[in-house]
Structures are given as structure tokens and as C-alpha cells.
N, C-alpha and C positions, 0 to 999 in steps of 0.2 A: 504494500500500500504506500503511495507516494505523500508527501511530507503535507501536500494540499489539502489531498482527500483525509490525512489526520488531523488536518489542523481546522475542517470543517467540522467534524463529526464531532472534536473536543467541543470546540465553540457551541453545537446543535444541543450535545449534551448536560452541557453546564446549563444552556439558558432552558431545558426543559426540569431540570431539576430544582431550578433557581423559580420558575413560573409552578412547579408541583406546590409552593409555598412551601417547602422544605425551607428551614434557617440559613440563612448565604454563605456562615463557616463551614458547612455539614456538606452544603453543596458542593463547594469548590472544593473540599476536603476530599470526600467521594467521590467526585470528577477524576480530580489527579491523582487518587490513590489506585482508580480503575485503570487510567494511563500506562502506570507506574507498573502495575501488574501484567501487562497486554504488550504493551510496547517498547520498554527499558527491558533491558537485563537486568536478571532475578536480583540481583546480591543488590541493587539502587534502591530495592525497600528497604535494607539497614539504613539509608541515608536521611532516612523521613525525619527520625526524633532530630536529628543535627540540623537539616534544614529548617525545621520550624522552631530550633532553637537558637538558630541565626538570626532568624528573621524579628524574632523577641528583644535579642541583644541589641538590642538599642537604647543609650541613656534620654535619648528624645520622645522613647515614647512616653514615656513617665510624666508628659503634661497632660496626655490626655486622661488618666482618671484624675488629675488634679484639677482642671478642669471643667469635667465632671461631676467632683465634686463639689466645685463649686457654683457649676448649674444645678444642682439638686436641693443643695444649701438654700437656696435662695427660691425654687419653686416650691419648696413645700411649705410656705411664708405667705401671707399679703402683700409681700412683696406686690407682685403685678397690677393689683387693684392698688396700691398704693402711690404707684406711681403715675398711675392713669388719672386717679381723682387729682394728685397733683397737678400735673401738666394739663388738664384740664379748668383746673382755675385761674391757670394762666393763658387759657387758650379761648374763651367760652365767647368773647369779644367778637372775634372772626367772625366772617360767614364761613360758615363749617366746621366753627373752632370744634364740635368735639368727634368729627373724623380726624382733625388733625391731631388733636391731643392723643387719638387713637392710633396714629402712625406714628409721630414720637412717644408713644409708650411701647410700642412692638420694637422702635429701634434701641430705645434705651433697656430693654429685658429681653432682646436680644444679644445686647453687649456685654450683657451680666452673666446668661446662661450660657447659647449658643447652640441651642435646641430647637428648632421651629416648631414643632408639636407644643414643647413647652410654654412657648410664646404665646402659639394657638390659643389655648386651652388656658392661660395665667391674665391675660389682657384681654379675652371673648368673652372669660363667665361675667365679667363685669361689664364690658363696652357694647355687647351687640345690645341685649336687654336695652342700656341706655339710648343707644343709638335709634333700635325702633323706636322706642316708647319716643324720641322727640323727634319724630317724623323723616327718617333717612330710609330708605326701601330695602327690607330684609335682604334683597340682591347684593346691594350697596354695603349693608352693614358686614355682612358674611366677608363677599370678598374682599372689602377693605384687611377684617381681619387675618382673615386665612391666608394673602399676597403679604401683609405686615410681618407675620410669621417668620416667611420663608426669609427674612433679613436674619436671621438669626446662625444660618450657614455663610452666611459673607460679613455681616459686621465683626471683627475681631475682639475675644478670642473663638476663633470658628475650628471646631472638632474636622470640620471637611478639609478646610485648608491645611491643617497639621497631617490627616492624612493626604492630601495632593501633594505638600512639602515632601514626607518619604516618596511616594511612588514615583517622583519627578526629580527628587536628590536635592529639591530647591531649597532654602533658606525659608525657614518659619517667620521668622520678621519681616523680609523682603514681602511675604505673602499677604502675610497680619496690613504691612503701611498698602499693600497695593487694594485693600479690599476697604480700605477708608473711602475715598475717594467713588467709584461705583457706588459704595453703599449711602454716601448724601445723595449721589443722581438720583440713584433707585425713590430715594424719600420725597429729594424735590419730587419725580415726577408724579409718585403717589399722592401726595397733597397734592398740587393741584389738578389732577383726577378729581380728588375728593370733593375741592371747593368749588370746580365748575359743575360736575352732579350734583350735587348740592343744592346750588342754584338754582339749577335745571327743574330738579324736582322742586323744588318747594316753589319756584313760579308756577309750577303744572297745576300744585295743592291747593296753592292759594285763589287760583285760577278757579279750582274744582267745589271747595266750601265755601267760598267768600269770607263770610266774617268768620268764621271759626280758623282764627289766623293760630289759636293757643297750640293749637292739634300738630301745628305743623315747624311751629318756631324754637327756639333753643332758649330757655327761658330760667336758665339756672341763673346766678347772680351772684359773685364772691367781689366783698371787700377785700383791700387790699391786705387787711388783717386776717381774712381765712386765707390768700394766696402765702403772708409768710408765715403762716404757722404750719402749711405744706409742706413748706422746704426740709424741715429735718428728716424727714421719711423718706425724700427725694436724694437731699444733697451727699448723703455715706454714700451711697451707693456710686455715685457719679465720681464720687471723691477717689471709689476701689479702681475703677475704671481707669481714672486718669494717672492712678498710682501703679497699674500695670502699664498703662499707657508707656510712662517716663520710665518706668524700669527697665522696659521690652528694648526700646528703640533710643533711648540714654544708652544705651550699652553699660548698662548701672548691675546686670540680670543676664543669665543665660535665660532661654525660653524655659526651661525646668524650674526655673528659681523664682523667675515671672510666675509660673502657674499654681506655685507654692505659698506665695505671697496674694494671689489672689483667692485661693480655698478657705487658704488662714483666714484673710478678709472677710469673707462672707460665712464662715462657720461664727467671726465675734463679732458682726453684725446682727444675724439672726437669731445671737443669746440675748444680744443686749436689747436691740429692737422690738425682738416680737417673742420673747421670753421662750425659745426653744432650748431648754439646758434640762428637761425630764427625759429621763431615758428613753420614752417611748419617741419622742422628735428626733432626739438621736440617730437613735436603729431605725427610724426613718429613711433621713438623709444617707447613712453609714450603706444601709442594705439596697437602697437606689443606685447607689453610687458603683459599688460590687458588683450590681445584674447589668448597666450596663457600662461597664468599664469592662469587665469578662466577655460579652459577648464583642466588643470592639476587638479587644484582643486578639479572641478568637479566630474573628473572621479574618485580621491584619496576619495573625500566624497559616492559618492556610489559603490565603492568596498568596504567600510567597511560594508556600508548594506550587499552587495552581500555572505559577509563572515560571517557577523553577522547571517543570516538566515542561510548558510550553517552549521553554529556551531550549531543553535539553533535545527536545524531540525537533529543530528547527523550525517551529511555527510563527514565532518571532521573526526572527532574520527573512524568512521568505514571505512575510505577510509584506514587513519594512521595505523589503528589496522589490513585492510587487508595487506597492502602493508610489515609490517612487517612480517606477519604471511606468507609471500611468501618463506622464509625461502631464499631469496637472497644473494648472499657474499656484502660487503660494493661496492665493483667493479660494478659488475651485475646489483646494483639498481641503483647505480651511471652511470652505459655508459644508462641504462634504463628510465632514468629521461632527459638524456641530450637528446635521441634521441625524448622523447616526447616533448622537449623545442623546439628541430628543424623542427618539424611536424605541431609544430605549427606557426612558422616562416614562413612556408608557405603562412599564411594566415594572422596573428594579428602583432601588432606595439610593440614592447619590452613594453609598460606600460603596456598593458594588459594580454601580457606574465605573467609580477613582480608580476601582485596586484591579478592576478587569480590561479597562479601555485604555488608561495612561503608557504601561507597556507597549501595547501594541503599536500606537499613534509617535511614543514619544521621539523614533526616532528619526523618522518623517519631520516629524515637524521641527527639530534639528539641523536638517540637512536644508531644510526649507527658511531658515534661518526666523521664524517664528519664536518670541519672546516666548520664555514656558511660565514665567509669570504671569505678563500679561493673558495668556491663554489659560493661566487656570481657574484665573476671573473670571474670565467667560465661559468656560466649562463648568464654574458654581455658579453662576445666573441660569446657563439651562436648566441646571441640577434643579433649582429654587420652583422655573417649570415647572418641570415634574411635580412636585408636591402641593403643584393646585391644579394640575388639568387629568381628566382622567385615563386610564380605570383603573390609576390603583395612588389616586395624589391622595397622600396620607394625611395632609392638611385639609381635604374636604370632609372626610371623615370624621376628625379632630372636633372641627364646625359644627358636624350634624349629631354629632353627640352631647357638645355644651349646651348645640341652639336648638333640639329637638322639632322643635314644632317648624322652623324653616328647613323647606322639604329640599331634598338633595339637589333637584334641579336648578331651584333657583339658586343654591348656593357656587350650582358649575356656572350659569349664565354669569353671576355676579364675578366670578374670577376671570372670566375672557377679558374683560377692559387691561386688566392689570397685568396678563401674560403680555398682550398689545404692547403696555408701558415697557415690560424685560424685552421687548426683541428691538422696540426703540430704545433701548439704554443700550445694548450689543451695538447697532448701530453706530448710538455716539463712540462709543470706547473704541470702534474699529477705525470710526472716522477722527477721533482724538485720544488714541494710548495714552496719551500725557496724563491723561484723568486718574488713569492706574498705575502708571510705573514713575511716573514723576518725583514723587512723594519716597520709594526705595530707594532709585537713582539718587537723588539727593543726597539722601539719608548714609546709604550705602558704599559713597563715593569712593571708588579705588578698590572695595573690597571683592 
């Protein structure tokens, strides 16, 4: 059997084990361990414990349960409702102030956790309620939410980017400052979604009840004295952020030392704030953190088998050797690669996206002279995609279980405007990189 027809049948078999709903480590695990048996010589199964014990030996991975634990830290808290009613008293002014207070509060607890289910689910059980109850269209409130979310894989500290950093060999910093920049676009472009709907509707409403203007208008009202009496629930938080912030990119912190100084943060935030020091808040946080910090693991130890065998068997080097030899412009393989990232967002969760497609691509896009920075930005915006359009965006889900009573469809209708908004942010960032690499480049300079 020629290296082709192996390197289909891998590929065919992974993603039918990976769509059985089998778990993604089990999957690629059982892919390559079948490989391994079939198509290597016998004596390369001794090789298995060593190779997934390589793949572990790494002192970088050690941010992502700290990380972790410091997104759980902080979700099992009012945190999220806390910082929404906050930026909301400062936002209520606006036409649309509380979609917008709703899109800075997805990006400020996205910057804290770096979860977008968490986000979901931390900023919707308090914002949609709100958002219908003063006239916003369950469409509207949904996706605003559910597209808020999805900032939570690109605002730094992002779990995805630490894994794109390994599979790409990049620089976790370089990743962290490039994913600033996109993620204010992303926000600008979502606010102003929000405010010109907004308008929209509520000319429509106002147009429809006449006088019953109460039904449709934003009619909350905070003195200047309930806006600063907000801020201390607000301002730690922002305070932990920008204290990873200057450690990260001070070069004050390795990324390990950074993610230790942000768990520490949010484990004596969460004592002091919102009195979680009883054992059972504890082993909350403790036992969230272990399920999914284990299963990342997991899955990061047997996708190096998964690639390890792909190398070994040449399905690599001949996938790299065709895809160049396609004689493509840098453009063509580049919208060709993204539409494959998107096809598969149909179906897989952005890790198995990073840790199955980055190989394959990466050395293409190499030889194509293609920043793999700048490219892994935009391979986390598709990723963000995926997690609102369907049939399997884990953020609609997320939505229809906070928001019950708004029915699944209109919560997909409400996410299309803001998938619109990610393909116009791809756009700018392809049409001005500066937006993303600008800010490393700087930063970075010489290194």
C-alpha cells in the first residue's frame, strides 16, 4: 500500500472515530496505536510509553493547568454577573449601552478564564434575561452572547494559543501580544453590530406600540455613587490581568511563572471577594481544574503519537511535498487551508483542529513564507467559528441551556450576523497584519 492510500485511510479513520463522539485522546490514541500495529515494525510498540513521554516533557506545559486553574477559580464565583452589572452602570447611557456592557463583560471574563463555554454560560445566566426583559430580540441577545464567548480563545491568557504555540514551536508571548490587537477588532466590530441593531429594533418597536415606549427602552439609572461603588468587584480582577499582562511581556516572568502568579491571583481573590475558603468551594475549583487539565493533557500526549506515526509512516512529508507541488499563489493555499479549518469546525472542538491540522499545513506555509503567528490568529478566529455555527458549535448549546425557553433556531439565526463580523475581521488582519504582529514585532525586537 503506497504512503497516499495510508495517509488517507489514517486521516478517514481518525475523523470517523473522532465524529463516533469517542473523546479526541482515545481517538487519536486508537488511531495510531492501530497504525502502529498494521504498518510499523513490531518492536515500535515499545516506543509508545517514551513517545508520549516526550511529548509531556515539557516545562511549558505546566501553564496550562495553571491557567486552568485559574479559569475555574474565578467561574465558580459571581464573578461574571459581577462584572457585567459593573460595566453596565457605566455603560447604560449609550444606545445599546447594555449589549455593550454585555460584550465588555464577555471580553473582560474572557481575559480572566479563557474558556468560551465558561464565558457563555458566566455572562448569559445574567445578560440574556436582562437583555430581553428591556427589549433586545432573543436573536440578538443569544448571539450577542454566544459570539462574546468565543473571545475567550483569542483574548490572552488563551489555552488554544499555548496549544498552537507547541504544535507550531512559536513563542507563547509573541502569540499572547498578537491576539490583543484582533481581539479589540473583534469587540469594536461586535459593539457596533450591537448599537446599530439596537436601533434598528427599537425604531421597529417603537414604531409597533406607540406609546408603550417602557416595553422597549433601557431604563435602568445608576448614580455616579452606584457606578463607584462597582468598581471594587470590577477593578482586582482587571488589576490580575494587567499584573500578568506586565509580567508576560516585561520579561519580569517566564510564561510558567506568569500563569502561577495569575492562579495564585484568582485563588486570593475568590477567598477574599466572595468568601470561597470552605472546603467544599475548594474541591470545587481543585476537582474542575484536574478533569480538565487531565483531559488537555491527554489529548496533547496522544496527538504526538498521532503525528509521531504520521511522520514515521511519511504522510507528512508527502502530504507537504504535494500541497506545494500544487503550484498555488501564497493567497490560494492560504483562503485553501482556512476553508479546510472551517469544514472542519463543523464537526471537531479547536484542540483537535490545532494538534491534527498545524502539522500537516505547517510546513507549507513555511516554504510559502507565511507568518505562523500571524496565521495562528486566524486559525483561532475560524476556530471561534466553529463554536457558534453548526452542528456541533458548543456555544449554541451552552445558550440553549442557560436560555431555555429561546429555541435553538433562533439562537443559530442570531449568531450568523457575528460569524459575518469574524470573516470581516480575517479580512482586515489579511489586509493589515500590523493589527497582529505589530505589537510582538515591537515587543520582540531582535529576538
Amino acid at each position: 500500500m503506497d504512503t497516499s492510500t495510508i495517509g488517507l485511510l489514517y486521516g478517514g479513520i481518525t475523523l470517523l472515530l473522532l465524529f463516533s463522539g469517542m473523546p479526541i485522546a482515545f481517538a487519536l490514541g486508537l488511531s495510531a496505536l492501530g497504525f502502529i500495529a498494521v504498518f510499523m515494525p513490531a518492536p515500535m510498540i515499545h516506543s509508545v510509553a517514551e513517545t508520549i513521554y516526550s511529548e509531556l516533557d515539557n516545562f511549558t506545559l505546566l501553564t496550562i493547568p495553571l491557567f486552568v486553574l485559574m479559569g475555574a477559580a474565578i467561574g465558580k464565583t459571581r464573578a461574571g454577573s459581577d462584572v457585567y452589572n459593573s460595566l453596565h452602570s457605566w455603560t447604560h447611557r449609550i444606545p445599546g449601552g447594555l449589549g455593550l456592557a454585555n460584550v465588555f463583560a464577555c471580553t473582560v471574563f474572557a481575559a480572566m478564564c479563557g474558556s468560551s463555554p465558561a464565558t457563555c454560560s458566566a455572562i448569559g445566566s445574567s445578560g440574556i434575561p436582562q437583555l430581553v426583559k428591556r427589549g433586545y430580540s432573543e436573536g440578538l441577545a443569544a448571539g450577542l452572547i454566544a459570539a462574546g464567548g468565543t473571545l475567550g480563545i483569542l483574548i490572552p491568557p488563551s489555552i488554544t494559543l499555548i496549544l498552537y504555540s507547541l504544535a507550531s514551536e512559536q513563542s507563547i508571548g509573541r502569540l499572547f501580544m498578537a491576539g490583543i490587537g484582533p481581539g479589540v477588532l473583534l469587540v469594536f466590530l461586535f459593539s457596533c453590530w450591537v448599537m446599530f441593531k439596537y436601533s434598528l429594533e427599537r425604531k421597529s418597536a417603537l414604531a409597533a406600540v406607540g406609546s408603550a415606549r417602557h416595553a422597549i427602552t433601557e431604563d435602568d439609572h445608576f448614580s455616579w455613587r452606584d457606578r463607584l461603588e462597582s468598581l471594587p468587584r470590577l477593578l482586582p480582577f482587571l488589576l490580575l490581568i494587567a499584573l500578568i499582562m506586565v509580567a508576560l511581556y516585561g520579561g519580569l516572568a517566564t510564561p510558567s511563572e506568569v500563569a502561577g502568579i495569575g492562579a495564585a491571583g484568582a485563588l486570593i481573590l475568590v477567598v477574599t471577594l466572595y468568601k470561597c475558603w470552605r472546603i467544599a468551594d475548594i474541591k470545587a475549583i481543585l476537582s474542575g481544574s484536574v478533569r480538565e487539565s487531565t483531559m488537555i493533557m491527554m489529548i496533547i500526549a496522544t496527538s504526538g503519537l498521532f503525528t509521531f506515526v504520521m511522520s514515521y509512516l511519511g504522510v507528512t512529508q508527502q502530504t507537504a511535498t504535494w500541497l506545494v507541488g500544487l503550484g498555488l499563489s501564497k493567497w490560494a493555499f492560504f483562503i485553501g487551508v482556512d476553508i479546510f479549518i472551517v469544514v472542519l469546525g463543523f464537526f471537531l472542538p479547536p484542540v483537535a483542529i490545532i494538534l491534527m491540522v498545524t502539522p500537516i499545513v505547517l510546513p507549507s506555509l513555511k516554504a510559502m513564507g507565511i507568518d505562523l503567528v500571524w496565521f495562528g490568529i486566524i486559525m483561532t478566529i475560524l476556530m471561534e467559528m466553529g463554536l457558534i455555527h453548526p452542528p456541533v458549535g458548543l456555544n449554541l448549546f451552552v445558550i440553549n441551556s442557560i436560555a431555555p425557553d429561546i429555541k435553538l433556531k433562533t439562537i443559530i439565526w442570531g449568531t450568523l450576523p457575528f460569524i459575518g463580523l469574524m470573516l470581516l475581521g480575517i479580512l482586515i488582519l489579511c489586509l493589515f497584519p500590523e493589527i497582529a504582529v505589530w505589537l510582538p514585532d515591537h515587543f520582540y525586537k531582535g529576538n
